[in-house]
C-alpha positions as CSV (number, residue, x, y, z in Angstrom):
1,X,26.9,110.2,94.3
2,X,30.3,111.0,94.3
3,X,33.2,110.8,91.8
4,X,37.7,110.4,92.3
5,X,39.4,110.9,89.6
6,X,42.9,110.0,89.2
7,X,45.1,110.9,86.9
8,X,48.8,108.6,86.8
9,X,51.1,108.4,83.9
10,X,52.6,105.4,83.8
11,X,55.8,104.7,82.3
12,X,55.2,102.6,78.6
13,X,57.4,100.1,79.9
14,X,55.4,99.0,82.8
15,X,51.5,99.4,81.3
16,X,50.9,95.8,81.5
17,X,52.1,95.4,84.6
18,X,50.1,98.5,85.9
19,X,47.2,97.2,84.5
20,X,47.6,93.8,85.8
21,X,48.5,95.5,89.4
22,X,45.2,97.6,89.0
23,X,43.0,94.4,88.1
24,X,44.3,91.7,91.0
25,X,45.1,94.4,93.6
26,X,43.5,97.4,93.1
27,X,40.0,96.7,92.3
28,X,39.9,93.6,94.8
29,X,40.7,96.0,97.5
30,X,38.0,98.7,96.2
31,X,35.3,95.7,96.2
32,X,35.6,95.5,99.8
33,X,35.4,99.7,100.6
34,X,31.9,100.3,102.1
35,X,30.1,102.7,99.5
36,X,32.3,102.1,96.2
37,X,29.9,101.3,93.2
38,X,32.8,101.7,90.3
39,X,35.9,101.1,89.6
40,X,37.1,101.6,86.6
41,X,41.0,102.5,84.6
42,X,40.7,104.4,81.6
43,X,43.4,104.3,79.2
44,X,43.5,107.6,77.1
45,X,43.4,107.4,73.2
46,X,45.8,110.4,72.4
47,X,47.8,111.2,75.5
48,X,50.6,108.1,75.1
49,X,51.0,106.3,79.4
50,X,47.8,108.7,81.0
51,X,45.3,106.3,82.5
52,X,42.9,107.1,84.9
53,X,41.0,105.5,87.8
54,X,37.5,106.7,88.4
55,X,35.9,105.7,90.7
56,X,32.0,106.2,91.9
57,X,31.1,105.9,95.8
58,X,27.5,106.8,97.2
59,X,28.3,109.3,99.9
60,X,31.1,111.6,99.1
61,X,32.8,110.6,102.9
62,X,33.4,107.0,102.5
63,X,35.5,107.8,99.6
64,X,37.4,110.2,102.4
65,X,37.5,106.8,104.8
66,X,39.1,104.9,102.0
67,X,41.7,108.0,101.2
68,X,42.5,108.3,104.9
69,X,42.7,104.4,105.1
70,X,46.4,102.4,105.3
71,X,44.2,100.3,101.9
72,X,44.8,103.6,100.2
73,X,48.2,103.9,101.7
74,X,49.6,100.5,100.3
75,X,48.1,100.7,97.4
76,X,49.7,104.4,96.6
77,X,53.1,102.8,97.6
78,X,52.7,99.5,95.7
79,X,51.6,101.9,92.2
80,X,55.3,104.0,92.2
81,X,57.2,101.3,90.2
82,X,55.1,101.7,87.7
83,X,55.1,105.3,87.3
84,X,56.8,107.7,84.5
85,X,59.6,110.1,85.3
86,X,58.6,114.0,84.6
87,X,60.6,116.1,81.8
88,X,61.1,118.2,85.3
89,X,64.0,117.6,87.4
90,X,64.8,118.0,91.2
91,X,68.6,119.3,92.4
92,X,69.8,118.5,95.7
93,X,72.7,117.4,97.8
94,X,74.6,114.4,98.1
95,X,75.6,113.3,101.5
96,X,79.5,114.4,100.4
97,X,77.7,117.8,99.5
98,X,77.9,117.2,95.5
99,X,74.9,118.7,93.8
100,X,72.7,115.9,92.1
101,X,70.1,116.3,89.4
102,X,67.1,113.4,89.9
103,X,64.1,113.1,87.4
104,X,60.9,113.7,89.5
105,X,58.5,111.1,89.6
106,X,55.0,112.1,88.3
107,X,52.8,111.4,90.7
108,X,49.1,110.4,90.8
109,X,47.0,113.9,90.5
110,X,43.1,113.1,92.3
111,X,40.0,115.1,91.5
112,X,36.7,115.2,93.3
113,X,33.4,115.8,91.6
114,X,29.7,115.3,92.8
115,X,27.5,113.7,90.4
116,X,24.4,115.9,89.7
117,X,22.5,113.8,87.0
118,X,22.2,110.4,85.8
119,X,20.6,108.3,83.1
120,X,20.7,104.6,85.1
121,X,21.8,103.7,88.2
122,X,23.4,100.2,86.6
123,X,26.8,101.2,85.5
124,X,28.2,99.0,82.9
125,X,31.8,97.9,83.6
126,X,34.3,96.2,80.7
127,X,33.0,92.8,79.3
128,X,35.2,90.2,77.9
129,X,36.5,90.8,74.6
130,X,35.0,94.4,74.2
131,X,36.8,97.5,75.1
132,X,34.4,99.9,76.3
133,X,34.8,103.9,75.0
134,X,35.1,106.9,77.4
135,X,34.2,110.3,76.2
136,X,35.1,112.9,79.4
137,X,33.7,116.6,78.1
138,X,34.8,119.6,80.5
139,X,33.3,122.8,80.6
140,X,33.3,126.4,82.4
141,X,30.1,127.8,83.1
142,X,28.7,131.2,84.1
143,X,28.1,131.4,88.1
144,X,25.2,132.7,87.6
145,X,23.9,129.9,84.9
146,X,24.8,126.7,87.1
147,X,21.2,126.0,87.8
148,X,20.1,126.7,83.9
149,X,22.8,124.7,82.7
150,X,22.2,121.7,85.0
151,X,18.2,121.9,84.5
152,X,19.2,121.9,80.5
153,X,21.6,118.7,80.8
154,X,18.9,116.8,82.8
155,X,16.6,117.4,81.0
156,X,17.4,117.4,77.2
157,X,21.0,115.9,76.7
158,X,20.9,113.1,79.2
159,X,17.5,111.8,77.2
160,X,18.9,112.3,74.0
161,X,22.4,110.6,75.1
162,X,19.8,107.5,76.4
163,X,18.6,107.4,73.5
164,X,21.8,107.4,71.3
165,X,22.8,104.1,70.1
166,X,26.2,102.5,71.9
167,X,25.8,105.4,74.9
168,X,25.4,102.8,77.7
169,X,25.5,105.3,80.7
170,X,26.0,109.1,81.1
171,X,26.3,111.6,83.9
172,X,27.0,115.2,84.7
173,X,29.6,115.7,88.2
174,X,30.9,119.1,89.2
175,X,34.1,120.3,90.8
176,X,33.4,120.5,94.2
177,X,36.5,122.8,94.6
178,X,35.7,124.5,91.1
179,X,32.4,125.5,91.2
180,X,32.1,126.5,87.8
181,X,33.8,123.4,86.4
182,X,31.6,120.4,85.0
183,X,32.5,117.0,83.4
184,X,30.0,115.5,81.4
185,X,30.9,111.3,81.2
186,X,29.2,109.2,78.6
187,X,30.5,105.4,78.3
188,X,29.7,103.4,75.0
189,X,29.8,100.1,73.8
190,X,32.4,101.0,71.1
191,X,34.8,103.9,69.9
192,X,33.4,103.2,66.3
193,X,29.4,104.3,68.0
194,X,31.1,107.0,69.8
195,X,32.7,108.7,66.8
196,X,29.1,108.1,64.8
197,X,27.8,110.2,67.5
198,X,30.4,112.7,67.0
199,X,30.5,112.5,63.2
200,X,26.1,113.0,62.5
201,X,26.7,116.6,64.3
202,X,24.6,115.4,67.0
203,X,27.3,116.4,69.6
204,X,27.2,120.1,67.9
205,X,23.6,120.4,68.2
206,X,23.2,119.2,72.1
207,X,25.9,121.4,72.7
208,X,24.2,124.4,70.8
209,X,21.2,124.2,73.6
210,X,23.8,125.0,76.7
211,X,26.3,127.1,74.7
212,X,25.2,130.3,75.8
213,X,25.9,129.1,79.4
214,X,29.8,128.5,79.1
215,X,32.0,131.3,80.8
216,X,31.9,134.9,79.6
217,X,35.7,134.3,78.3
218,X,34.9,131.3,76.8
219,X,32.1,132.9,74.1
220,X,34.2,136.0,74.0
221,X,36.6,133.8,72.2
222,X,33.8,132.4,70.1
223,X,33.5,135.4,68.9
224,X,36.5,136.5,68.4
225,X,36.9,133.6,66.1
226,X,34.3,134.4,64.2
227,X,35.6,138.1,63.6
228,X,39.6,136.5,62.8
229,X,38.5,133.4,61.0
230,X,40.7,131.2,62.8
231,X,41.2,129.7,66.0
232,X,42.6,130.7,69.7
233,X,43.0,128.2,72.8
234,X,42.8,129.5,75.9
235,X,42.4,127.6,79.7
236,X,38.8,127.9,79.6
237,X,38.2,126.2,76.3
238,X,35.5,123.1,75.8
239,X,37.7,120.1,76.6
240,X,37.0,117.0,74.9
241,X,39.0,113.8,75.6
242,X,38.6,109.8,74.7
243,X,39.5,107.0,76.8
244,X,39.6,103.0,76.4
245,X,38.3,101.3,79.2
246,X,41.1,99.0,80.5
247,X,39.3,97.0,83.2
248,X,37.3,97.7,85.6
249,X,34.1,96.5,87.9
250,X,30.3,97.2,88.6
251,X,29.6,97.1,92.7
252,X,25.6,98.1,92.0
């Protein structure tokens, strides 16, 4: 199985409108794309206009048909209203030569992941009157500790998160242009079951079993930690982010 992922911000002004454009014309024309099991927008929980469309497909080149397709082409033209302006801005000329300063329009950023592992092939999708939670958990692993890493998530964290109360489907993808980068996608029937997960430690203690895997710079900063008593970010850090699901639809 294969996974997009898009990133858009949206300006706050137009969410509504976004999400009514991504509900009645977005997902109607994904329903009709040979191949595409999901569709879902995410609305992040801390990041104010992020949403995200993900979007599942069973081979990884009928989501390249749909991306080459003039669907994927009207649809990326018919999204730019709603879309937020960057803190970046672009100088050019005027046609009487007079230098202009224009804001630059953020544009949709798309990632590509294969799906390794599973717990259920049904994928739940948004029911009326219940906002779905999201928890997206990125990591860097050793080259040479893909395989253990995988073989550890299949088989100890993916039963465990079946067996977690509110965790309605979970799945490991990879980059397939970062090797080494993983995303580990759990959706739950509520924040409040999520955050229970979180809050027994039993988040710390599955992630205990694959630590040792994460990138060399990644435990050297664990340990430098340890030996400074506070804290250091870096670009290879354990990324953990939270998402409302918005709307979305199941194509099993």
């Amino acid at each position: 199985m294969y996974m997009r992922l898009i990133q858009i911000m949206v300006n706050p002004e137009f969410e509504m409108q976004f999400q009514h454009f991504y509900q009645f014309t977005v997902i109607p024309e994904l329903q009709n794309m040979e191949g595409c099991r999901l569709v879902n927008l995410i609305k992040s929980s801390n990041q104010p206009g992020e949403f995200i469309s993900l979007t599942l497909w069973e081979k990884q080149h009928q989501a390249e048909q749909y991306v080459k397709s003039m669907v994927y082409k009207k649809l990326s033209e018919e999204v730019k209203p709603f879309l937020s302006q960057s803190s970046e801005w672009k100088i050019q000329l005027t046609d009487d030569l007079q230098l202009e300063y224009k804001p630059v329009i953020q544009q949709p950023t798309p990632k590509e992941y294969v799906v390794a592992v599973e717990t259920d092939p049904s994928i739940p999708a948004p029911r009326s009157g219940h906002d779905l939670f999201v928890r997206i958990v990125s990591v860097k692993i050793q080259e040479g500790k893909l395989k253990e890493f995988k073989d550890i998530y299949s088989n100890e964290i993916l039963p465990a998160l079946k067996a977690t109360k509110g965790c309605l489907y979970a799945f490991l993808s990879e980059n397939l242009k970062e090797i080494d980068e993983f995303l580990s996608v759990s959706i739950w029937g509520s924040k409040a079951e999520a955050d229970e997960y979180e809050n027994t430690g039993m988040f710390d203690d599955l992630t205990k079993k694959i630590k040792h895997t994460f990138s060399h710079f990644y435990l050297w900063k664990m340990a430098l930690e340890q030996e400074i008593k506070g804290k250091i970010q870096t670009s290879e850090d354990m990324k953990i982010d939270h998402y409302t699901m918005v709307t979305g639809k199941s194509l099993n």
